[in-house]
N, CA, C and O of each residue as an XYZ file, in Angstrom:
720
protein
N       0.848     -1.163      0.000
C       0.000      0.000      0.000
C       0.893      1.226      0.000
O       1.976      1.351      0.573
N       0.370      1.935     -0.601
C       1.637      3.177     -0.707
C       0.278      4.172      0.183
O      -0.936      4.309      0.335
N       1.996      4.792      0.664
C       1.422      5.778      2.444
C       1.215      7.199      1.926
O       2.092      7.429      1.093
N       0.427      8.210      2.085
C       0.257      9.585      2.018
C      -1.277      9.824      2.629
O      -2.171      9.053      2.978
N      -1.149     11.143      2.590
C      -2.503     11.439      3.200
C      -3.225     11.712      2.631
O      -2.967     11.690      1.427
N      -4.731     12.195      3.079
C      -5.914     12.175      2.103
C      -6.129     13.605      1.446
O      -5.791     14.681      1.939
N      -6.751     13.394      0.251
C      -6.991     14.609     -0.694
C      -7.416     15.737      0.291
O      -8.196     15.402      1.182
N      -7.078     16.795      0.253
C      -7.976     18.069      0.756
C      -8.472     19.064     -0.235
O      -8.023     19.469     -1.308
N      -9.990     19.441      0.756
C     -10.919     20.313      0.017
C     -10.213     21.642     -0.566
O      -9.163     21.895      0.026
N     -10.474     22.343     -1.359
C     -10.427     23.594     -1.836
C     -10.741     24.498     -0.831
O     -11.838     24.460     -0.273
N      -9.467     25.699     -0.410
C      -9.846     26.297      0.427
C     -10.322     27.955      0.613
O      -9.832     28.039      1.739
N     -10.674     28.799      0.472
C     -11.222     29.909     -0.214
C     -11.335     30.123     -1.341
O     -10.910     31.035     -2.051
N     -12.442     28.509     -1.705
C     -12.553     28.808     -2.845
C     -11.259     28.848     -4.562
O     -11.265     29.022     -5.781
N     -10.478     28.582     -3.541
C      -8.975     28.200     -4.628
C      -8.560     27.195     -5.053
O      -9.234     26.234     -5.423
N      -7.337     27.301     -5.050
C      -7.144     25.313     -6.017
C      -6.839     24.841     -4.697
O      -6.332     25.564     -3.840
N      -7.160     23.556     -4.511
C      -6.407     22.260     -3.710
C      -5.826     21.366     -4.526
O      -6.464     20.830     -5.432
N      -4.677     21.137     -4.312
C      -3.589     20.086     -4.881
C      -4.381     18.661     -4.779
O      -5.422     18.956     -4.192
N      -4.401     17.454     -5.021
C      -4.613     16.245     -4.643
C      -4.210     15.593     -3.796
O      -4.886     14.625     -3.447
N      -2.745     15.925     -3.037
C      -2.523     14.672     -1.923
C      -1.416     15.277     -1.205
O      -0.458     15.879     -1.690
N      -1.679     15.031      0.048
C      -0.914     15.665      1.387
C       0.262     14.440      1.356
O       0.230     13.229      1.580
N       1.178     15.279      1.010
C       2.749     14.122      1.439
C       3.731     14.558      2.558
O       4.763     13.969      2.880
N       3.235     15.671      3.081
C       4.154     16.089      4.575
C       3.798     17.079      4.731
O       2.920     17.473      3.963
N       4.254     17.921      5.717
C       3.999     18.884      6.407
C       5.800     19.773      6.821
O       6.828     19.147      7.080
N       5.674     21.260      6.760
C       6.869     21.725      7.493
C       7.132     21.610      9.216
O       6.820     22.345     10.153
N       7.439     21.064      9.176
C       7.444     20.492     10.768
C       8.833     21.552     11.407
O       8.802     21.611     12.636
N       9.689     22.147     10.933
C      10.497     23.012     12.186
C      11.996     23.515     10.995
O      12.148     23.011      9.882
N      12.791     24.424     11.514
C      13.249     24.914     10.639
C      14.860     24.398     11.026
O      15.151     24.121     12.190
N      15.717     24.319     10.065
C      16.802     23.790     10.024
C      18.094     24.485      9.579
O      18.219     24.345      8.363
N      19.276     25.306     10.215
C      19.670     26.985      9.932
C      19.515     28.076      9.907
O      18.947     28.280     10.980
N      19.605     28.906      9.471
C      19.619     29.713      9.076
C      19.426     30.590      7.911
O      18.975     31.733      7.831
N      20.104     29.369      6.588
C      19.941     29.742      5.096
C      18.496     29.617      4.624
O      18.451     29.455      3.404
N      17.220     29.645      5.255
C      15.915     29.466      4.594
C      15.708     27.804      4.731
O      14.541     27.427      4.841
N      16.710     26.843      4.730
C      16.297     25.462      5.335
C      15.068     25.199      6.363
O      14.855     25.812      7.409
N      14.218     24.000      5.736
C      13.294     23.663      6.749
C      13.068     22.058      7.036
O      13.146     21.199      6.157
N      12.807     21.836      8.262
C      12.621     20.176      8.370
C      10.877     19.957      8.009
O       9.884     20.603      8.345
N      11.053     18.837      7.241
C       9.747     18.501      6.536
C       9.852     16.811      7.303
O      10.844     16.107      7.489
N       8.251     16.537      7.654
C       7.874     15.515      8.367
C       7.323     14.999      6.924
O       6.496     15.795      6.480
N       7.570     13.816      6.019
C       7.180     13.246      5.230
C       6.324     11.874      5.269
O       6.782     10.850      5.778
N       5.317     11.931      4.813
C       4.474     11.149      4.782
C       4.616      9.470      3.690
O       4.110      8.365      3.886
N       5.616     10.028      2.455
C       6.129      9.125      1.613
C       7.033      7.986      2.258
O       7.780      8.169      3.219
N       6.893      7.045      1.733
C       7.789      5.734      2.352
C       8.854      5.404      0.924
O       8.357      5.252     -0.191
N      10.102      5.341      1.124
C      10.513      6.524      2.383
C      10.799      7.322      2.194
O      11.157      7.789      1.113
N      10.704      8.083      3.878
C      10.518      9.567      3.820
C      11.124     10.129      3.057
O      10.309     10.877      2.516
N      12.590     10.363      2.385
C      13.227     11.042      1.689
C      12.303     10.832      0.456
O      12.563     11.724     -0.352
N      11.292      9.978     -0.028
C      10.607     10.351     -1.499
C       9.919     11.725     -1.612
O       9.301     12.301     -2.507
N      10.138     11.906     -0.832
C       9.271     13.406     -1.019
C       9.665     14.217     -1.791
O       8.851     14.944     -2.359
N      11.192     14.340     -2.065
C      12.200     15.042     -2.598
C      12.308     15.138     -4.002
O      12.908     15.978     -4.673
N      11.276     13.615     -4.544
C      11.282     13.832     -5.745
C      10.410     13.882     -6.390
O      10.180     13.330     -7.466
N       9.638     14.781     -5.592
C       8.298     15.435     -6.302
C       8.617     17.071     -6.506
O       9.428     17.659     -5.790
N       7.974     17.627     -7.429
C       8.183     19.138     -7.591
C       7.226     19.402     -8.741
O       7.248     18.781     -9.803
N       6.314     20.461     -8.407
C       6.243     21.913     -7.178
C       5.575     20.642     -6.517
O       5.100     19.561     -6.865
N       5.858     21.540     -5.113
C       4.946     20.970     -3.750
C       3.694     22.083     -3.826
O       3.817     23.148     -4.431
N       2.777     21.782     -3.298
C       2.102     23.184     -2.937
C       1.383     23.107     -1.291
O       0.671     22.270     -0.738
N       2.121     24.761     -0.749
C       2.211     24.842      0.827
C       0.849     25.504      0.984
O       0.543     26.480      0.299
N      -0.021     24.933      1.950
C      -1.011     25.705      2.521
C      -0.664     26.816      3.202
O      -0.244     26.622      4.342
N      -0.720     27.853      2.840
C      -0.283     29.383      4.005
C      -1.592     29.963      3.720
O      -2.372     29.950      2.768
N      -1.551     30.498      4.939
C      -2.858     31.238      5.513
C      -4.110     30.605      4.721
O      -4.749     31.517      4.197
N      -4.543     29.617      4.522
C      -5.782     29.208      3.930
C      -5.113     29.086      2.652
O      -5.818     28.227      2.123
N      -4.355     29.334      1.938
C      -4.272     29.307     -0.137
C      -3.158     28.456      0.050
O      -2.451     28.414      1.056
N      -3.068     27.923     -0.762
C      -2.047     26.688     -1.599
C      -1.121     27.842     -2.315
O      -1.549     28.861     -2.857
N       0.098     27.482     -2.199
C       0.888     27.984     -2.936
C       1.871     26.934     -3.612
O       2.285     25.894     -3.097
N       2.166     27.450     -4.926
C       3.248     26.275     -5.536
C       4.709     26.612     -4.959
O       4.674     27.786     -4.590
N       5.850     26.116     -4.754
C       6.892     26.502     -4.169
C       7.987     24.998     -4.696
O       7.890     23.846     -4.273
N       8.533     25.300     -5.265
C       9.770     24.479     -5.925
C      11.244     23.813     -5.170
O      12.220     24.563     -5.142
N      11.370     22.495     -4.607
C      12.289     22.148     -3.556
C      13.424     22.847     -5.106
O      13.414     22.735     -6.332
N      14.285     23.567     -4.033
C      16.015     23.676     -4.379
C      16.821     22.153     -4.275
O      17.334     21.362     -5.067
N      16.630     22.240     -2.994
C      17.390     20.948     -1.972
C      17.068     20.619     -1.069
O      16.487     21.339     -0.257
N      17.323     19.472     -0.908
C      17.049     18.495      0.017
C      17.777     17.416      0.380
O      18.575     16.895     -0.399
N      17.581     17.000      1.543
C      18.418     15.475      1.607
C      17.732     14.670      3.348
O      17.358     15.236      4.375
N      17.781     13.876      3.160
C      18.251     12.615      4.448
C      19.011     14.091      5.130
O      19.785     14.817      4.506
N      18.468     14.335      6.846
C      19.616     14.405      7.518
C      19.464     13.848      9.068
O      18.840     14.518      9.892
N      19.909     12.919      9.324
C      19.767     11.879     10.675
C      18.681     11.570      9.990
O      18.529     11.677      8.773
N      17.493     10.964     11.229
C      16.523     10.633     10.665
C      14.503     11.659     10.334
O      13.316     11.458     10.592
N      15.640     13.006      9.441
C      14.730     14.354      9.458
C      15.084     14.361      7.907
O      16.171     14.004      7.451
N      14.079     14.790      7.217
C      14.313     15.210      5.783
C      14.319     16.412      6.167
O      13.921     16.714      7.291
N      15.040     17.827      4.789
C      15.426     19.118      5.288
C      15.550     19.435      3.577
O      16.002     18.830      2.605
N      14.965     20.563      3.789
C      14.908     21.189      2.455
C      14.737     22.778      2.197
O      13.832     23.448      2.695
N      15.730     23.266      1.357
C      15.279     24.758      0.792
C      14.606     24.828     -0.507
O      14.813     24.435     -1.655
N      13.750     25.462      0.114
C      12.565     26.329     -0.980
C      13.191     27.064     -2.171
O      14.370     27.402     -2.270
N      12.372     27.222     -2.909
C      12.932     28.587     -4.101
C      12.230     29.989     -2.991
O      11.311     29.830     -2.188
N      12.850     31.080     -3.212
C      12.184     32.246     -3.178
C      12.624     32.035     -1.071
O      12.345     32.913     -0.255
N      13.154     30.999     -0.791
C      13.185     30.738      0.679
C      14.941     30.577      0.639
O      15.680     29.760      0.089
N      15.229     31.960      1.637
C      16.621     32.142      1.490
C      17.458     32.645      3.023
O      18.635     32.987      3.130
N      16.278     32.538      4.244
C      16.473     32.855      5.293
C      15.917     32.347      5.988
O      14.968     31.653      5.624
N      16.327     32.491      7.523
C      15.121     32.155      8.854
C      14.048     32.025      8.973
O      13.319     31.109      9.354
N      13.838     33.571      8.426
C      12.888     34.499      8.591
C      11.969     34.193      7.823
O      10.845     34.358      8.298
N      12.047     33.653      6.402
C      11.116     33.400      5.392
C      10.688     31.984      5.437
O       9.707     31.544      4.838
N      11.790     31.044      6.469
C      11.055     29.642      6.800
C      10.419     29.642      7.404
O       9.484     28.892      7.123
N      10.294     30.433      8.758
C       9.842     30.252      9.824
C       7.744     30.622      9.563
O       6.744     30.275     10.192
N       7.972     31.413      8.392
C       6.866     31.206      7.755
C       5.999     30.501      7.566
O       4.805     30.637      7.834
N       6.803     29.287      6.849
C       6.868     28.267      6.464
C       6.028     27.025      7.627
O       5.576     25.941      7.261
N       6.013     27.358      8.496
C       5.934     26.562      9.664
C       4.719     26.124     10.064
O       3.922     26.854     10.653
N       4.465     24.748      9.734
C       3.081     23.993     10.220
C       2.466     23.752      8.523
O       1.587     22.901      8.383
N       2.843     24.343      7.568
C       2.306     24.125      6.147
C       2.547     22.534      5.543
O       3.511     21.777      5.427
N       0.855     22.485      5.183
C       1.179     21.032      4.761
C       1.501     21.326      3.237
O       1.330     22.247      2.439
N       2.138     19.871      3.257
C       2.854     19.765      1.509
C       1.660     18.994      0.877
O       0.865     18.357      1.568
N       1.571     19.097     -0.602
C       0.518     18.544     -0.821
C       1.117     18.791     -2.811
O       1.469     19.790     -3.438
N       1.001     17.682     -3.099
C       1.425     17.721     -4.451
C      -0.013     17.050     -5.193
O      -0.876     16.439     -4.562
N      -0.047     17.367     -6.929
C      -1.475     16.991     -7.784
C      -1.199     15.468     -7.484
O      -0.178     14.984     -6.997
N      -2.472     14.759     -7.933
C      -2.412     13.328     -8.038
C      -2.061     12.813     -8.684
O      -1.885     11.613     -8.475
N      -1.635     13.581    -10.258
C      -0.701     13.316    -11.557
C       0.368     13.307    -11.237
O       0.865     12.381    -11.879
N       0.938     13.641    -10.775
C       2.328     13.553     -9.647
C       2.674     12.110     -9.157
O       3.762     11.571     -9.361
N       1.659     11.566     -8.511
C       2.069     10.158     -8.315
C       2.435      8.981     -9.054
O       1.787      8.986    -10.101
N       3.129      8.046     -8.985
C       3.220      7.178     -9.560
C       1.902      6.048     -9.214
O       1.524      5.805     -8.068
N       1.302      5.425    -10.476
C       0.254      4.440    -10.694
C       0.742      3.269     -9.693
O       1.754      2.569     -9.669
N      -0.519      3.362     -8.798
C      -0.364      1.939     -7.992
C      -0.784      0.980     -8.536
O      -1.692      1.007     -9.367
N      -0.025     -0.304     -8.049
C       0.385     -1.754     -8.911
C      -0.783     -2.542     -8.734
O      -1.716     -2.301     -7.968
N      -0.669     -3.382     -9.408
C      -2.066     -4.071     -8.936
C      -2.198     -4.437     -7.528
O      -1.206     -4.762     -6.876
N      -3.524     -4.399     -6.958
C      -3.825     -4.667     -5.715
C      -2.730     -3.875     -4.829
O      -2.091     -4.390     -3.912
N      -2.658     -2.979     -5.118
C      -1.925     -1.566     -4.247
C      -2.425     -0.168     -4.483
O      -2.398      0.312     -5.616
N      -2.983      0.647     -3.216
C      -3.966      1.687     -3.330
C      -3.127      2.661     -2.331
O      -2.376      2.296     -1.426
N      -3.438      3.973     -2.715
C      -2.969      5.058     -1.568
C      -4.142      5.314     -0.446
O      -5.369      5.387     -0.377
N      -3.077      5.396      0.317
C      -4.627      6.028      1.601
C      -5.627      6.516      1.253
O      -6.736      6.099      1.589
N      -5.349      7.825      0.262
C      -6.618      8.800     -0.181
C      -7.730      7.968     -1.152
O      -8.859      8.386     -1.409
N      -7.199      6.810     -1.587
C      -8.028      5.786     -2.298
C      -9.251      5.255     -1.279
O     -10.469      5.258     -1.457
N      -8.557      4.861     -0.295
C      -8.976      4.150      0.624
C     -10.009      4.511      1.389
O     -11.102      3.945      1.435
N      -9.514      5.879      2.265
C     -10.397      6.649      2.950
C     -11.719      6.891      2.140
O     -11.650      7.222      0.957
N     -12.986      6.717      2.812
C     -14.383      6.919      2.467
C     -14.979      5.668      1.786
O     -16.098      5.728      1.278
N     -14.378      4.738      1.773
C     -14.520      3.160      1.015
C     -15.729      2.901      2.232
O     -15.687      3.220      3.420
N     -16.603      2.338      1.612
C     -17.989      1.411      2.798
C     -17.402      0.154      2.870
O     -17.275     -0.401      1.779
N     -16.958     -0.530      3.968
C     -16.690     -1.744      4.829
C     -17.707     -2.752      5.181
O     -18.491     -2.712      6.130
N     -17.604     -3.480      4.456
C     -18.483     -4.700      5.020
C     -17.904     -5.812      4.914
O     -16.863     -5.979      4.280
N     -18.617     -6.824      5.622
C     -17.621     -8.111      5.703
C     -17.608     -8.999      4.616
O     -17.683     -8.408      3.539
N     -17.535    -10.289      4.534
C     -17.359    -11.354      3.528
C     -19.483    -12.033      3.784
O     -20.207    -12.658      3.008
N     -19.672    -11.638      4.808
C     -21.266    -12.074      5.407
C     -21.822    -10.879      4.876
O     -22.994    -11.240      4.766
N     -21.791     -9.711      4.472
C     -22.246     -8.679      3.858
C     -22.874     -7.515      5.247
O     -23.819     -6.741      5.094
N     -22.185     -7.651      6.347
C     -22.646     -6.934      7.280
C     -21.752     -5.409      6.885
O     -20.792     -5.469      6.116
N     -22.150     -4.204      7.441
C     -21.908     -3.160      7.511
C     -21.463     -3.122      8.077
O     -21.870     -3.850      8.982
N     -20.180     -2.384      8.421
C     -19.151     -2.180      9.701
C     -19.279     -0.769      9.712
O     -19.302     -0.170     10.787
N     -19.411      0.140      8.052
C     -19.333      1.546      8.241
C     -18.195      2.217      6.766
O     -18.269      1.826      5.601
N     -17.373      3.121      7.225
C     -16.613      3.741      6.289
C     -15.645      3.853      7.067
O     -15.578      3.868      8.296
N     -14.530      3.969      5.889
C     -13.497      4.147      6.272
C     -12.578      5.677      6.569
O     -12.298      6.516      5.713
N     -12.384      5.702      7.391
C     -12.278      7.693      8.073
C     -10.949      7.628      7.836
O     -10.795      8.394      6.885
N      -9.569      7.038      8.214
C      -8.761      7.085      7.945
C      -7.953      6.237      8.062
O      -8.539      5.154      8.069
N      -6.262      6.048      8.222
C      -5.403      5.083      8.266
C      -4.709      5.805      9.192
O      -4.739      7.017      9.408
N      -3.670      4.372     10.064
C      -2.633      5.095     10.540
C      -1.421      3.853     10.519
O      -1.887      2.779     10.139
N      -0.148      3.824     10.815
C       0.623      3.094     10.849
C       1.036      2.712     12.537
O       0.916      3.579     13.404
N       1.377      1.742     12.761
C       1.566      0.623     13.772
C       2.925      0.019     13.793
O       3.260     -0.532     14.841
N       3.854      0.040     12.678
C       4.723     -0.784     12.647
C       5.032     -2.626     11.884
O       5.729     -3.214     11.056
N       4.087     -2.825     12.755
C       3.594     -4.217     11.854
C       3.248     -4.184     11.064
O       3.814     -4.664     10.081
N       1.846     -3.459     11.015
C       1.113     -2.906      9.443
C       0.102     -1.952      9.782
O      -0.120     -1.546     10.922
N      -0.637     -1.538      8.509
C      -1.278     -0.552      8.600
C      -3.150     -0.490      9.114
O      -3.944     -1.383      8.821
N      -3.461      0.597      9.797
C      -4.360      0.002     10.209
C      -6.081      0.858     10.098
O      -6.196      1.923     10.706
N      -7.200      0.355      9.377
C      -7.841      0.961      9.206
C      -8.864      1.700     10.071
O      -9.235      1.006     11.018
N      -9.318      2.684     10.023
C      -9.918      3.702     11.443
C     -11.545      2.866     10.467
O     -11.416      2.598      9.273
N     -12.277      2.709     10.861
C     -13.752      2.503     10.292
C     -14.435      3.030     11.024
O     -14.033      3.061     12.187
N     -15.816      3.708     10.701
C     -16.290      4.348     11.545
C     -18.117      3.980     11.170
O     -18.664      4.016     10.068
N     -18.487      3.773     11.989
C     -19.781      3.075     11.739
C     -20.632      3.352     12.632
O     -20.751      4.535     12.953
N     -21.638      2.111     13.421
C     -22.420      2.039     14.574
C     -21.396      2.213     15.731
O     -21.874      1.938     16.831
N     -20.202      2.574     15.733
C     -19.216      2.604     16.402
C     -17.656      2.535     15.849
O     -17.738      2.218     14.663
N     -16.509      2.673     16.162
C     -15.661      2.911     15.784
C     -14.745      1.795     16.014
O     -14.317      1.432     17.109
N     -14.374      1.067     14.366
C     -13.310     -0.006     14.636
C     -12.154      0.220     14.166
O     -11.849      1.132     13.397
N     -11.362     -0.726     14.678
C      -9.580     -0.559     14.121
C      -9.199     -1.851     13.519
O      -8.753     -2.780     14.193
N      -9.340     -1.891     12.513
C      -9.107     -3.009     11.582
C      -7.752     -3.313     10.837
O      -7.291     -2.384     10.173
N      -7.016     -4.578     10.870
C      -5.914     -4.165     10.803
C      -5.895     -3.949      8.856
O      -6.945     -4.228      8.277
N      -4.941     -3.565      8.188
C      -4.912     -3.650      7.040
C      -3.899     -4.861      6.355
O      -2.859     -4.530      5.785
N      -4.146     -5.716      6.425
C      -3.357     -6.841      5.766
C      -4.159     -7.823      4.958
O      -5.129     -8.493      5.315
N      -3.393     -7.755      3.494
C      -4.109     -8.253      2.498
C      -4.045     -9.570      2.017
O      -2.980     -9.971      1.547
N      -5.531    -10.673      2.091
C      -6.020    -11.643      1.942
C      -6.045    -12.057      3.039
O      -6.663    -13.121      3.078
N      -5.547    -11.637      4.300
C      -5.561    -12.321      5.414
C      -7.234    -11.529      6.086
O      -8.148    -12.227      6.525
N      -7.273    -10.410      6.033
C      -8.485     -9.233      6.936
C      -9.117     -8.667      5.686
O     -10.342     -8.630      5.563
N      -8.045     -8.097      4.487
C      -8.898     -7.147      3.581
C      -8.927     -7.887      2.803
O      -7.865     -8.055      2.203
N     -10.214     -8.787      2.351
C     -10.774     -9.164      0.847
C     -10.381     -9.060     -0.546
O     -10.010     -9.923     -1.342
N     -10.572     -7.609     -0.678
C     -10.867     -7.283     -1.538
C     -11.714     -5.205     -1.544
O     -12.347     -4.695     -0.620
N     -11.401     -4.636     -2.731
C     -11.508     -3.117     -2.840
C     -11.573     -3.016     -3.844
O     -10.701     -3.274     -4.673
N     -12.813     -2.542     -4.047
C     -13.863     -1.660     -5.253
C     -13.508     -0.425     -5.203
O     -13.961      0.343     -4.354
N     -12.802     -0.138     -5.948
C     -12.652      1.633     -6.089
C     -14.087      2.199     -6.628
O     -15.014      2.815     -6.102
N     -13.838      1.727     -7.831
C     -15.028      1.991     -8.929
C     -16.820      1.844     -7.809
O     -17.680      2.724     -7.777
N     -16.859      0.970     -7.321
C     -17.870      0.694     -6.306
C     -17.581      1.457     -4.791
O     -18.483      1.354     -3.960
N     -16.852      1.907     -4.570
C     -16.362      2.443     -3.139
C     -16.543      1.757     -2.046
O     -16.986      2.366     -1.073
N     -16.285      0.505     -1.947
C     -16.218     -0.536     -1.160
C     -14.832     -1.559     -0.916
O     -14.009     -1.858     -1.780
N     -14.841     -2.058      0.739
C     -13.887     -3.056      1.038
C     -14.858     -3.947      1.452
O     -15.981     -3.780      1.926
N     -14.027     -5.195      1.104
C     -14.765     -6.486      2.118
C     -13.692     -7.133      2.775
O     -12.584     -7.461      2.348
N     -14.294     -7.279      4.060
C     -13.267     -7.922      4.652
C     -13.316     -9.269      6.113
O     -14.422     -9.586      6.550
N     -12.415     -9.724      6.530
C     -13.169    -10.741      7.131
C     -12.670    -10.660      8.298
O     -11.580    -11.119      8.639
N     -13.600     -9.950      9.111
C     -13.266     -9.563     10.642
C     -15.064     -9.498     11.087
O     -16.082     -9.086     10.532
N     -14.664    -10.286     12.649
C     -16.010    -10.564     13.605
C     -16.870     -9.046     13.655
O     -16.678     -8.313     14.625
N     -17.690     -8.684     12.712
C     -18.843     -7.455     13.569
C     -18.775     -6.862     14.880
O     -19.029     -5.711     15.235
N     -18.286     -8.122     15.695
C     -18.491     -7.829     17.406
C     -17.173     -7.170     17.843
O     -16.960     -6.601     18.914
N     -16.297     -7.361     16.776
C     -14.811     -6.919     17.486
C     -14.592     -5.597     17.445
O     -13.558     -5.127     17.920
């Protein structure tokens, strides 16, 4: 399953990009450098996407990585037009969010989160569990938030829990107890 976050709405009315791949999470120098929390596996893929576009103050802006790299375990990158502190620090808390043409085509039986999220869940017995609100990671594997007559955590592992996924239909089936 390839990892990113889910599409966001249009926000005054302006463009929204297709898919959240990190966020500026804290600034790194002095020269306009910033640490970016990446959502891509792995994290350093982020680097090879361009333009990003940064949410500031409500509008998307396009903004072009210079550079970047791996540093410990923090990706760090300068902006175009970002040449100081002062102009990162700006920068700060903006999610990254690149078009969906941008991505590379998932393989068969491999979907991005933003695929995923809002899929109707039901089992292999055809019961309703609900929709799917979001994902998060665990380590082991990934795990689905469903949200229904109540709220389940389903793990995401395929042929073992998840069935099967209807994009085209907006549905998962999968084979986990109702009661759990």
């Amino acid at each position: 399953m390839h990892q990113e976050r889910p599409s966001l709405p249009a926000q005054d009315g302006g463009f929204a990009p297709g898919v959240v791949i990190g966020r500026v999470s804290g600034l790194y120098g002095v020269r306009g450098w910033v640490k970016v929390h990446s959502y891509t596996a792995p994290r350093e893929n982020i680097l090879t996407y361009a333009p990003w576009y940064l949410c500031l103050e409500g509008r998307w802006r396009a903004m072009a990585p210079r550079e970047g790299r791996l540093q410990a375990k923090a990706v760090v990158a300068r902006l175009a037009d970002c040449s100081d502190r002062n102009q990162a620090a700006a920068l700060l808390g903006a999610e990254i969010a690149v078009r969906r043409d941008q991505l590379p085509e998932a393989g068969e039986d491999e979907y991005y989160w933003s695929d995923l999220e809002g899929l109707r869940v039901r089992t292999a017995q055809a019961v309703d569990l609900g929709v799917v609100d979001h994902l998060f990671e665990t380590g082991a594997n990934d795990v689905l938030v469903v949200h229904g007559d109540r709220e389940r955590l389903i793990p995401y592992l395929w042929g073992r829990v998840v069935r099967s996924v209807d994009l085209r239909e907006r549905e998962m089936v999968v084979d986990w107890d109702p009661d759990f």
